[in-house]
N, C-alpha and C positions, 0 to 999 in steps of 0.2 A: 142301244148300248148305254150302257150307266154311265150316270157322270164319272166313279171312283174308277171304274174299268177304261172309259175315256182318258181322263186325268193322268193315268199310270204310260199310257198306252203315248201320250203326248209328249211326257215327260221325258220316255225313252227317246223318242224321238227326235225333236225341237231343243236348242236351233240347231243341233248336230245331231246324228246319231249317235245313242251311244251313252256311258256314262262316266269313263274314262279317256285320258289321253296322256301321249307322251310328249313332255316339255323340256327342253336343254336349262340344264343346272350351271351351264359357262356361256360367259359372253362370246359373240359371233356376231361383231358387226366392223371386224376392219380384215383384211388383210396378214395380220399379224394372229391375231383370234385365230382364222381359219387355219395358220399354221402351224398351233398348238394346237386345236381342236381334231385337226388331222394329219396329214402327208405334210412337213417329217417330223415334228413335233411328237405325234404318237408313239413314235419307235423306239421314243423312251421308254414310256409306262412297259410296252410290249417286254424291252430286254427284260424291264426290271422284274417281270412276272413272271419272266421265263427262266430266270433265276431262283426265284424264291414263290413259290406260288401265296403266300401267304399275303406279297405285299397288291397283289389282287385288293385286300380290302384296303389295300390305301391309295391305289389310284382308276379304281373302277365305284362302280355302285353297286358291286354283290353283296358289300355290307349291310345294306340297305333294303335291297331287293326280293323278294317272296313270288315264288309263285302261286297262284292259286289255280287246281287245276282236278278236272276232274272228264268221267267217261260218260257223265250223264245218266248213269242209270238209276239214281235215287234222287232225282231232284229236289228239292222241298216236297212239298205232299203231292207231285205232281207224278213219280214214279218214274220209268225209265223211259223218258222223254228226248233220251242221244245227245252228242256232247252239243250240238251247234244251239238246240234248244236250251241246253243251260248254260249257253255264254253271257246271258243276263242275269243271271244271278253271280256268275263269277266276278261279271263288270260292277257287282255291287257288293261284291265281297271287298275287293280295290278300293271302293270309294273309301267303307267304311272300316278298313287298313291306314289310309292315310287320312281320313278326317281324324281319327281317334289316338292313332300310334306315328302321322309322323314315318308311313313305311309306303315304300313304292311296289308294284304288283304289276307282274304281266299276270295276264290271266290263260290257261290253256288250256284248249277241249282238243280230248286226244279219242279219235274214232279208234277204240281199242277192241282187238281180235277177242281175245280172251284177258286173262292178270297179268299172263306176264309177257304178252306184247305190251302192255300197260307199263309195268316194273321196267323192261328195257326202256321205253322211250324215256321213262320219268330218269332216269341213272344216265343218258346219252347227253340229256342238257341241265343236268344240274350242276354244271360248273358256274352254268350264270350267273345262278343264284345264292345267297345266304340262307334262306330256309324256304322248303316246302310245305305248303299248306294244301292237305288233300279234301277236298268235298265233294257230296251227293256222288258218293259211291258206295254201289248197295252191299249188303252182308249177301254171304261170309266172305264175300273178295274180299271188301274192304280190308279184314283182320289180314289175310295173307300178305296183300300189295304194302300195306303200313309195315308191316313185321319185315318183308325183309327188304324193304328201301330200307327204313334202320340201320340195317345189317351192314347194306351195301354201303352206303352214303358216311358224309363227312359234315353234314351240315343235318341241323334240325330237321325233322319231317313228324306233320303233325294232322291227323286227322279231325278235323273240328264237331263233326256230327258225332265222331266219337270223345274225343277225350274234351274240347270246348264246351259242349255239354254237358258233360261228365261234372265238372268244375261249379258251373254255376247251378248247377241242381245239388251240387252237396252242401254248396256257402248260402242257398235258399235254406235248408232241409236242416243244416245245424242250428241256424236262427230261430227257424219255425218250431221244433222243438223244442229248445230251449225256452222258448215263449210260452210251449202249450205244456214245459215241467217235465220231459219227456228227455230220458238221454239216447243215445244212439245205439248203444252198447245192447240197450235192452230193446229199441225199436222193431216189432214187426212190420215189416218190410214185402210189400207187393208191388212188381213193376211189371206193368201191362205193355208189352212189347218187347221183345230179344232180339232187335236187331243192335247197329253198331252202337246209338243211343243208351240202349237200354243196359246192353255188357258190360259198355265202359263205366257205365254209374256203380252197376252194382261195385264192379271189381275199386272206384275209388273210394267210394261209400265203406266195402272191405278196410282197403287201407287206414282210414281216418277211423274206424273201431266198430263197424258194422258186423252182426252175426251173418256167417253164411248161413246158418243154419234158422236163423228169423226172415232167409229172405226168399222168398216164393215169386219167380219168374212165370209168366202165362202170354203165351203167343197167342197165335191164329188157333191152333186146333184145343186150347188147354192148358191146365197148368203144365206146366214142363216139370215132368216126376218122371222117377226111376226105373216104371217100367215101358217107359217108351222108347222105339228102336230108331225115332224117323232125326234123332238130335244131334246137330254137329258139335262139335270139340266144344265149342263156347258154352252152348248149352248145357251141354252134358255136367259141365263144372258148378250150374247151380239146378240139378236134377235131384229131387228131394224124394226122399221113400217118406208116399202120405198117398192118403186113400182121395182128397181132396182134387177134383178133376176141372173144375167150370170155374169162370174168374168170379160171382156170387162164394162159391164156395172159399173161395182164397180170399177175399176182401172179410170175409167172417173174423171180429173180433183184429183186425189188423190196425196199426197205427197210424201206419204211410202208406199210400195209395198213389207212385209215380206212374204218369202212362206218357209214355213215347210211340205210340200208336195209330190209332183212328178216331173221328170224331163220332161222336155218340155212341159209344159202346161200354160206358158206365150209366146207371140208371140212379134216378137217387132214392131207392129201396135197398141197393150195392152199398150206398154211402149208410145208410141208419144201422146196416151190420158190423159196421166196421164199430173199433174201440174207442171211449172218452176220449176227447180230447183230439182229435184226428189230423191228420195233414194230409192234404188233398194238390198232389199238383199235375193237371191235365196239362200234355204240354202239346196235344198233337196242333197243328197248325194246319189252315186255321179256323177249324172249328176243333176245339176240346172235345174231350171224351166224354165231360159235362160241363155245360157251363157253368158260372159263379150262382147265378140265381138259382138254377136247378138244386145246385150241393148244400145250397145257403138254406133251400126252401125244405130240406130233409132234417137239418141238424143246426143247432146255432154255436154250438163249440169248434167248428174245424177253423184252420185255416186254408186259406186258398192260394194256387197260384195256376196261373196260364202263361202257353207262350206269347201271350198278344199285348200290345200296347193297350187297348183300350180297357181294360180290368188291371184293379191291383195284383203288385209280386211278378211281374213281366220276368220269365227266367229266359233271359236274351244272351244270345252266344257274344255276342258285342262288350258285353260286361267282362269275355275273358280273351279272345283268341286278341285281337289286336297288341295287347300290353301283355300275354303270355310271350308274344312272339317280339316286343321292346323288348323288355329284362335277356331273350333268350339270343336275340341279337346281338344287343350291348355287351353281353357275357361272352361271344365268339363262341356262345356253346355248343359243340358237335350235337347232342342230341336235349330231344324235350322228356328229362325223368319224370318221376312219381313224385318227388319231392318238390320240383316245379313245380308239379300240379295241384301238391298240396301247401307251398306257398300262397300260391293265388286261392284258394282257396279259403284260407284265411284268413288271410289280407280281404279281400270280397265280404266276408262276415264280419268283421271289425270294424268296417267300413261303417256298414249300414247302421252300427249305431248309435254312430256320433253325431254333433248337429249337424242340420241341411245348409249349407251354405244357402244363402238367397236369391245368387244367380241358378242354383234348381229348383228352387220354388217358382223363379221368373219364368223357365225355359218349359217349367206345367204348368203355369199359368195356378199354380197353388197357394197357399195361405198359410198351412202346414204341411211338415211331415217330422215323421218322429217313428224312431223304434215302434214295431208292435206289431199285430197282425195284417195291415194293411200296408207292411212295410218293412219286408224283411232283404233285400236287396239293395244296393245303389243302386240309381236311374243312370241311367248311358249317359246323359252325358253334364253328370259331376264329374267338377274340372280335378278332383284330387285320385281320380281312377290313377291318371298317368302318371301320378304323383306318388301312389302309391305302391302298386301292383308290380310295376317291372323292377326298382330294387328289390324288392323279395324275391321275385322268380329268377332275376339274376347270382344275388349271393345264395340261392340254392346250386344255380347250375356249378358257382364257382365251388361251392362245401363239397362237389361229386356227390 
């Protein structure tokens, strides 16, 4: 066994299992305590709730509280591994909710029949909660089960493989161009993968001033063009009439190269077709599509980015879901809009080109950083993320 796979494997483990716990936020050490904390003391908060449901966030912790919760069928790159299998990942979705934001998480693995024994169970107990955070749930459910909790619901609900993603690939991708002289507007645009990842970029990338018509989707079987019959709703919406069928052929003369997909399934022969100046961000996990070396060793003008800590441009979901969901909480806001998403979005890019404070230079063990191609992102964990990110995503939710 490897040390790294030991290591992980211990961590989970020792001295408890597990990576999360529940801790009492009130004293409970006399007599008195115990009868505020419960029987009859409680039967206050109770009337008062049942009064006015709203005053829930002022004497419970819904305000506060997220769940994260998922059916297990897309886990990290691990696939549809069932929910009990990715209750370690949820328990460290938790961690880094309240290392980063300050927000408390139950985590729940729902063994679901099909969507919407999924949809009912999620709408039975979200009164506990202030927002829903949905992960490692595969397409096209995903899009359904998101769309009409929405609908249903009263509180945020936020899919982070889709739209947390979504975020920090576009506050990467506006920097990185910008760097490489390149605007959006004009960018060709090819994203290797159409699942939840990949839709939700294009459609924010749209938003922020992307052409649909610069932007060329390519799954498993192809590019995704117009005259294929096997495409669900999502796809069909970035279905391009072009004669262009294999990802080689769609990488030809292209600017951006995002892959939400598989590792090793760009070559760097893919990379010298593409256009001057290129931006390159493999993000499958955790091995890329190509590595840095590999793209580097094709071209010396792209920029790069991976989902991985150990290579520069790390596009980490942690840069947005935690402090999407402060600003989204703070604001009482029923739901997480476009405008949230393009607050944080941002704010995330504005970020990155200010000076580094010191204590992120300490926390890499770095000497510098500075604006530029090996740097187009804040590091997880600059202290001015929380500083900055959730008033904007809040005075969005409050502008409607």
């Amino acid at each position: 066994m490897s040390d790294r796979r030991q290591q992980a494997l211990d961590y989970h483990e020792f001295p408890r299992p597990g990576k999360v716990s529940v801790e009492s936020s009130k004293p409970c050490q006399t007599q008195q305590d115990l009868s505020l904390a419960y029987t009859p003391g409680v039967a206050e908060p109770v009337r008062e709730i049942h009064k006015d449901a709203a005053n829930a966030y002022r004497y419970t912790n819904k305000g506060n509280l997220v769940a994260v919760i998922t059916d297990g069928t897309a886990v990290l790159g691990l696939g549809n591994v069932g929910a009990l299998a990715g209750k370690p990942v949820m328990e460290g979705k938790g961690v880094l909710f309240k290392r980063f934001a300050d927000i408390d998480v139950f985590d729940i693995e729902i063994n679901a029949r099909d969507p919407q024994h999924f949809i009912d169970t999620v709408i039975a107990i979200a009164p506990t909660f202030g927002g829903i955070n949905l992960e490692d749930i595969a397409a096209p459910h995903c899009f359904e089960i998101e769309a009409t909790l929405k609908e249903k619901l009263d509180i945020p609900v936020f899919h982070d493989d889709q739209h947390g993603t979504a975020v920090i690939i576009c506050a990467g991708l506006i920097n990185a161009l910008e760097l490489q002289g390149k605007s959006l507007a004009e960018a060709k645009i090819v994203c290797l993968g159409a699942g939840a990842a990949g839709i939700a970029s294009m459609n924010l990338l749209m938003a922020l001033g992307a052409q649909r018509s610069n932007i060329m989707l390519v799954d498993s079987k192809g590019v995704v063009h117009s005259g294929r019959s096997d495409l669900n709703s999502q796809k069909r919406d970035y279905a391009q009439a072009t004669d262009k069928r294999t990802l080689s052929d769609a990488m030809t003369g292209a600017d951006v190269f995002i892959g939400v997909s598989g590792p090793n399934l760009v070559t760097p022969d893919m990379i010298k077709l593409m256009a001057a100046k290129p931006v390159v961000f493999a993000l499958a996990n955790p091995d890329p599509e190509i590595l840095p070396a590999d793209a580097h060793s094709a071209r010396d003008d792209l920029i790069m980015a991976t989902g991985r800590s150990d290579f520069p441009n790390q596009v980490n979901n942690v840069l947005g879901f935690p402090f999407i969901f402060r600003g989204a909480l703070d604001a009482r806001a029923k739901h997480i809009t476009q405008p949230m998403l393009i607050a944080a979005v941002k704010s995330l890019a504005a970020l990155a080109k200010e000076p580094v404070p010191a204590s992120v230079l300490e926390a890499y063990q770095l000497d510098k950083l500075e604006f530029g191609k090996e740097y187009i992102l804040p590091k997880p964990f600059d202290p001015r993320l929380i500083e900055r990110i959730p008033p904007q995503v809040a005075a969005a939710a409050q502008q409607g």
